[in-house]
C-alpha positions in Angstrom: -33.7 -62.2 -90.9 -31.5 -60.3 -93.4 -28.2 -61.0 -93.4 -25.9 -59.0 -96.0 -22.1 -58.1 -97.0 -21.2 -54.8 -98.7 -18.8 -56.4 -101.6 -15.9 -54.0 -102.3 -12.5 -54.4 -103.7 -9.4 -54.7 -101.8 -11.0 -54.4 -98.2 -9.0 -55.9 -95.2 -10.5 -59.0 -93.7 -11.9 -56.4 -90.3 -13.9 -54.5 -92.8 -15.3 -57.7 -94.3 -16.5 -58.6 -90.9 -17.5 -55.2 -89.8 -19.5 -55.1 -93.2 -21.8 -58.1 -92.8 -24.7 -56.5 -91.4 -27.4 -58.8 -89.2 -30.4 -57.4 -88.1 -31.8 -58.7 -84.9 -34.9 -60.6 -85.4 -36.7 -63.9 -86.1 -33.8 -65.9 -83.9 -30.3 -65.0 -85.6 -28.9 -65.7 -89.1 -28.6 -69.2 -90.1 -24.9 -70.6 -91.1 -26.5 -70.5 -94.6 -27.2 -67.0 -94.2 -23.6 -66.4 -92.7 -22.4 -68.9 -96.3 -24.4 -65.9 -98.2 -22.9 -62.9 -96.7 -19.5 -64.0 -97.0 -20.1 -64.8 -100.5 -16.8 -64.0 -102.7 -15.2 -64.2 -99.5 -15.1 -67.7 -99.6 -13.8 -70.1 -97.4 -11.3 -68.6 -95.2 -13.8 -66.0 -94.2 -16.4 -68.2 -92.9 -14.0 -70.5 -91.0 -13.0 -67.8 -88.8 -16.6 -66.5 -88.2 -17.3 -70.3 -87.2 -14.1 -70.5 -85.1 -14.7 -67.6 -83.4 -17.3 -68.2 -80.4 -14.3 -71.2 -79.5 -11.3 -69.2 -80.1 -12.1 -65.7 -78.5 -13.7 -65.6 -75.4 -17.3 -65.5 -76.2 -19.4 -67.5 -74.5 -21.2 -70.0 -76.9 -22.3 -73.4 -75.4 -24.0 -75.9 -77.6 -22.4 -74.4 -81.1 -19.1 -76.4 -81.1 -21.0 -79.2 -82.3 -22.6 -77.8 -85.0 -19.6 -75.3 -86.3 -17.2 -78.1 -86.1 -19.1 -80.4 -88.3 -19.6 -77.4 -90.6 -15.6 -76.8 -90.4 -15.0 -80.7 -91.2 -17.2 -80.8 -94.1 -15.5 -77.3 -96.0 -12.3 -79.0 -94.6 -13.1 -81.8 -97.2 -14.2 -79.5 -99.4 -11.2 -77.7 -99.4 -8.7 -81.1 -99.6 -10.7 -82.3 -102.9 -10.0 -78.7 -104.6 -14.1 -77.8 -104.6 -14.0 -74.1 -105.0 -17.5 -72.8 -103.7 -18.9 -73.4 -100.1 -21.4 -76.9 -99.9 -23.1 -77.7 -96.3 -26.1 -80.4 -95.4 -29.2 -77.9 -95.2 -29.7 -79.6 -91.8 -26.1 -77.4 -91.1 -27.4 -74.5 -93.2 -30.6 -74.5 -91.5 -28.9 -74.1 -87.6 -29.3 -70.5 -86.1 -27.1 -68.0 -84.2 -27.9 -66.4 -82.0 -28.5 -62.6 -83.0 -26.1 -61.0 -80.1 -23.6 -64.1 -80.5 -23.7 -63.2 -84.0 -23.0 -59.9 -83.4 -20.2 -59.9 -80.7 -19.2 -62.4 -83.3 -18.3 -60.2 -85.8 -17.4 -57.3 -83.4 -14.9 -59.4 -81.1 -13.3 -60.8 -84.9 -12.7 -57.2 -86.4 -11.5 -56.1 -83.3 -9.1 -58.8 -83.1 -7.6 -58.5 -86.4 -7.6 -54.6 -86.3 -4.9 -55.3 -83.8 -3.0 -57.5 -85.8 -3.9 -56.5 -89.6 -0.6 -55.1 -90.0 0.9 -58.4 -90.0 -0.6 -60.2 -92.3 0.4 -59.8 -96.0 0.5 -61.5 -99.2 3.8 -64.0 -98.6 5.2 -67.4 -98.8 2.7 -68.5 -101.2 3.6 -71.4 -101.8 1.5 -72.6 -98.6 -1.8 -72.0 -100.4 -0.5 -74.2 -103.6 -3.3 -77.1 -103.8 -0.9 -79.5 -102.1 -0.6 -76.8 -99.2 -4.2 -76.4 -99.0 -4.8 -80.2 -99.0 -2.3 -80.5 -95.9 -4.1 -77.5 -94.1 -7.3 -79.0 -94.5 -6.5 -82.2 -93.2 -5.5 -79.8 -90.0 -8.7 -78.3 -90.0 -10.8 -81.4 -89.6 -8.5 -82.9 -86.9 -9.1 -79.4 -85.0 -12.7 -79.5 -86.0 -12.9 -83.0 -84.0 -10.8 -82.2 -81.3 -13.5 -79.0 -80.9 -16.6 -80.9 -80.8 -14.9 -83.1 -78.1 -17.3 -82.7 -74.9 -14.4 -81.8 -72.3 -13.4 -78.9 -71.0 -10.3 -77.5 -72.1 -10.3 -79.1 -75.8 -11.8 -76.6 -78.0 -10.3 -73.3 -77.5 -6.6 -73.7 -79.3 -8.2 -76.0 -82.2 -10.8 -73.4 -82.7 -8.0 -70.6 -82.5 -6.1 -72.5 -85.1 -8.5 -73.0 -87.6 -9.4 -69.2 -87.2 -5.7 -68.7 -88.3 -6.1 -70.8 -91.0 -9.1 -69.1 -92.5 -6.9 -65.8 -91.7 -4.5 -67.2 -93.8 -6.5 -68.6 -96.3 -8.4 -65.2 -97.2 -4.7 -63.2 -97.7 -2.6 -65.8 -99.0 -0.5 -65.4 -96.1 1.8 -68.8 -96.4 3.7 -67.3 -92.9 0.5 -67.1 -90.8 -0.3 -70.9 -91.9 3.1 -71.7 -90.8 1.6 -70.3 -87.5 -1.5 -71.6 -87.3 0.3 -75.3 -88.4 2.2 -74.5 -84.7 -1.1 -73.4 -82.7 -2.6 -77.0 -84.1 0.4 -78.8 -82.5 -0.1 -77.3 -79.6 -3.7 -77.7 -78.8 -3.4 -81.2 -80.4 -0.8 -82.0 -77.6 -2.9 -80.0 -74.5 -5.5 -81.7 -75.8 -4.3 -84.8 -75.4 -3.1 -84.2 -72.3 -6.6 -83.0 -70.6 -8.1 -86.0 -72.2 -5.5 -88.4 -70.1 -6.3 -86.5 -67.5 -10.2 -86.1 -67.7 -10.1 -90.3 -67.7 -7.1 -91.0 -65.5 -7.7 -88.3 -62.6 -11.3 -86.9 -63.5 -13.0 -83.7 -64.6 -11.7 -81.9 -62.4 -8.2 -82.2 -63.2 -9.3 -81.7 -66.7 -10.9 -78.4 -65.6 -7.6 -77.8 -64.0 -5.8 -77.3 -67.1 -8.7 -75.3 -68.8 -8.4 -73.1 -66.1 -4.5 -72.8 -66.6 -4.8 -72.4 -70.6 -7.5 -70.1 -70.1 -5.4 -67.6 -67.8 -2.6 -68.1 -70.1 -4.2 -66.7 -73.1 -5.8 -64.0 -71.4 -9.5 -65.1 -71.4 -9.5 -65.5 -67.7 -11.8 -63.5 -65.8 
């Protein structure tokens, strides 16, 4: 499995994903090899590739365990001021899937293609170390709230850590504002499907999956 990133200067955050480069064998890259490619990058970059099979609608069952621990620990990471990317090798050593990977990486660079434009170099003041303290303790809250084992709770967490790693990578203070709103938000559905899922069942927990689903488009 080789797993690599062309490094080049001033590239948007679609190119960076377009430019890892996974070849399809020997079971998928490992997050370690995912922790390579990204290199420079640093940690915005690889939160969003481990949001993404949560926040985009890729199917991916049995990997919010494993990426949300991974997302907790470089959430502490980040909140002590460490500045280079530290997982367990027992979190290094878990694989992805080769087309996951892919579609990945293909369904991220889409996605901020479309909204590239928007993001710029502004309100700085959110990636101080005291903003970057308060957005990691975000992080790790979503991280839980995605390795919850109900439906309905891991899609907006995942999509607001993804924000935050967009964020994070351009220095983009107003889209941490965002993804600080998004976080509210699926911290309040998710509280809501989890009073559900105990008081009425799973299947008015499904319920309200189904109605977020359709509401952010993913519905088929």
């Amino acid at each position: 499995m080789q797993t690599t990133l062309i490094h080049e200067t001033d590239i948007s955050l679609a190119q960076t994903l377009e430019n890892i480069h996974i070849e399809a064998n020997e079971g998928g890259p490992t997050i370690g090899e995912l922790t390579n490619a990204v290199g420079d990058k640093g940690f915005g970059v690889l939160l969003m590739l481990l949001a993404l099979p949560s926040a985009l609608p890729i199917p991916a069952p049995g990997y919010s365990i494993p990426f949300g621990v991974a997302m907790a620990i470089i959430a502490i990471q980040i909140f002590i001021g460490r500045q280079s990317i530290w997982l367990p090798k027992r979190i290094m050593a878990f694989r992805v899937h080769p087309r996951l990977a892919n579609k990945m990486l293909k369904s991220g660079a889409a996605f901020l293609r479309r909204i590239e434009t928007l993001i710029k170099p502004r309100l700085r003041w959110m990636h101080s170390r005291a903003g970057h303290s308060a957005l990691a303790i975000i992080i790790c809250i979503m991280a839980i709230l995605m390795m919850i084992p109900i439906p309905g709770t891991n899609t907006l967490p995942a999509m607001a850590i993804f924000i935050i790693g967009v964020s994070m990578s351009e220095e983009d203070g107003f889209i941490a504002l965002g993804a600080i709103g998004c976080a509210l938000l699926a911290a309040t559905l998710s509280g809501v499907v989890l009073y559900l899922f105990f008081s009425e069942g799973p299947q008015a927990a499904a319920a309200v999956e189904d109605w977020i689903r359709a509401q952010l488009g993913f519905s088929e």
